[in-house]
C-alpha positions in Angstrom: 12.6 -6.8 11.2 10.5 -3.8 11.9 6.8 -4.0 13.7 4.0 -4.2 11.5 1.8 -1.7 10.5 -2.1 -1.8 10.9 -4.6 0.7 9.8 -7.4 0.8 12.6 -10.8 2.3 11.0 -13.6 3.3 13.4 -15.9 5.8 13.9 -15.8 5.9 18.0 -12.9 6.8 19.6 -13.3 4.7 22.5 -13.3 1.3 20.2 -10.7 3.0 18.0 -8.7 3.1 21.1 -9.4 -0.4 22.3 -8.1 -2.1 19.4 -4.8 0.4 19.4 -4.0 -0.6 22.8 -4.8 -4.1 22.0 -2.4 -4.3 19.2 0.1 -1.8 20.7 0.5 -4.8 23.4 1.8 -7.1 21.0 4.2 -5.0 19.4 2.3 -3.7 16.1 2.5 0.0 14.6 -1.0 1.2 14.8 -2.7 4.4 12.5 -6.2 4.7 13.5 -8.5 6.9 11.3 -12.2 7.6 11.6 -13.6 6.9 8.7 -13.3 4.9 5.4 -12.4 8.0 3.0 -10.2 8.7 5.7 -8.7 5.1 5.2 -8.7 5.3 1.6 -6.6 8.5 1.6 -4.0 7.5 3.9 -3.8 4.1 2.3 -3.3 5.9 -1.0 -0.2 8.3 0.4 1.1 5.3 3.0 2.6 2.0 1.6 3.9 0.2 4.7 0.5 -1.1 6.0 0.5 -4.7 6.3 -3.0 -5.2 7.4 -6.2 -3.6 8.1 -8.6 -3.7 11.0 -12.3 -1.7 10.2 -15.8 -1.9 12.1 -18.2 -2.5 9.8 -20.8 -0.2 10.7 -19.8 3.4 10.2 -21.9 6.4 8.6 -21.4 6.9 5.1 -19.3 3.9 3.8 -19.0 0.3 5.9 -16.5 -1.5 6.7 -17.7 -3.5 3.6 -17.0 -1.0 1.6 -13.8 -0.3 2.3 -13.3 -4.4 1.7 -14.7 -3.6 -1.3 -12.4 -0.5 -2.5 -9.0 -2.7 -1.4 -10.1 -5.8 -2.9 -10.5 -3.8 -6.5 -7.3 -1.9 -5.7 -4.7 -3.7 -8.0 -1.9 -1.8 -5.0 -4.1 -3.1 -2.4 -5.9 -6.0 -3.0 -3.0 -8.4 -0.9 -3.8 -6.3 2.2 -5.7 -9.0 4.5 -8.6 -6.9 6.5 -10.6 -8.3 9.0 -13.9 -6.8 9.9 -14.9 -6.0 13.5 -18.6 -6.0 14.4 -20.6 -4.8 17.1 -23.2 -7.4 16.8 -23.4 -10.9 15.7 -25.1 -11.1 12.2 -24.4 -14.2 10.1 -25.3 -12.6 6.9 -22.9 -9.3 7.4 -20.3 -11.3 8.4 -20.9 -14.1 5.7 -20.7 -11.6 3.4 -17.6 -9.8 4.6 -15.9 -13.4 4.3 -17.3 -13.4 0.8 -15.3 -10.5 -0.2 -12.4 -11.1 0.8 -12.4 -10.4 4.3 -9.4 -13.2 6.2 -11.5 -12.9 9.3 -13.6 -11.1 11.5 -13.8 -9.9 15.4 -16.9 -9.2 17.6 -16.4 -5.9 19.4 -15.1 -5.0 22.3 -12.1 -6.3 20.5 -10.1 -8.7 23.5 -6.1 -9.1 24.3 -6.8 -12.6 23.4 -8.2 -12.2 19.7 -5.0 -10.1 18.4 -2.4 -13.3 18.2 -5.6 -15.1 15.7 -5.8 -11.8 13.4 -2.2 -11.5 13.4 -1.7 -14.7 11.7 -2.8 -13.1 8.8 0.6 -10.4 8.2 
């Protein structure tokens, strides 16, 4: 069986990197892209991706929004995203549930929260 595949979509390269590596160390395939149109155009070209990982706050579209483009996505919607945030607000994250998010991280994104979100593939 091959290594899954997860999108990583973040606007700072230093947490982009921090959740590669984190994955990387557990034996998942990792794109990370910068932005959700970014996102949205690879997922629309690439068809292996088993899961996606997105900050919420980005410029331009959220990681919300991108919950919201999958979930409408009749090719997409059975991709589980969970939704790392850089600060603990019930009502962003309640929300994010809401939509169809399986889960969500608090950033910096730790070793030790990669086994939980990969329950989810």
């Amino acid at each position: 069986m091959s290594s899954p595949h997860v999108l990583v979509v973040d606007d700072t390269h230093v947490d982009r990197h921090v959740v590669s590596m984190a994955l990387m160390r557990h034996n998942v395939r990792v794109t990370a892209v910068e932005s959700v149109m970014q996102a949205l155009m690879f997922l629309d070209s690439e068809h292996d991706v088993d899961m996606i990982v997105s900050d919420y706050c980005m410029p331009d579209m959220t990681g919300y929004n991108l919950l919201m483009e999958v979930k409408k996505s009749p090719k997409l919607a059975h991709l589980p995203v969970v939704i790392a945030f850089s600060d603990n607000i019930p009502e962003r994250i309640r929300k994010c549930l809401d939509g169809g998010a399986k889960d969500y991280i608090l950033k910096p994104v730790k070793i030790v929260d990669v086994p939980r979100i990969m329950n989810y593939i």
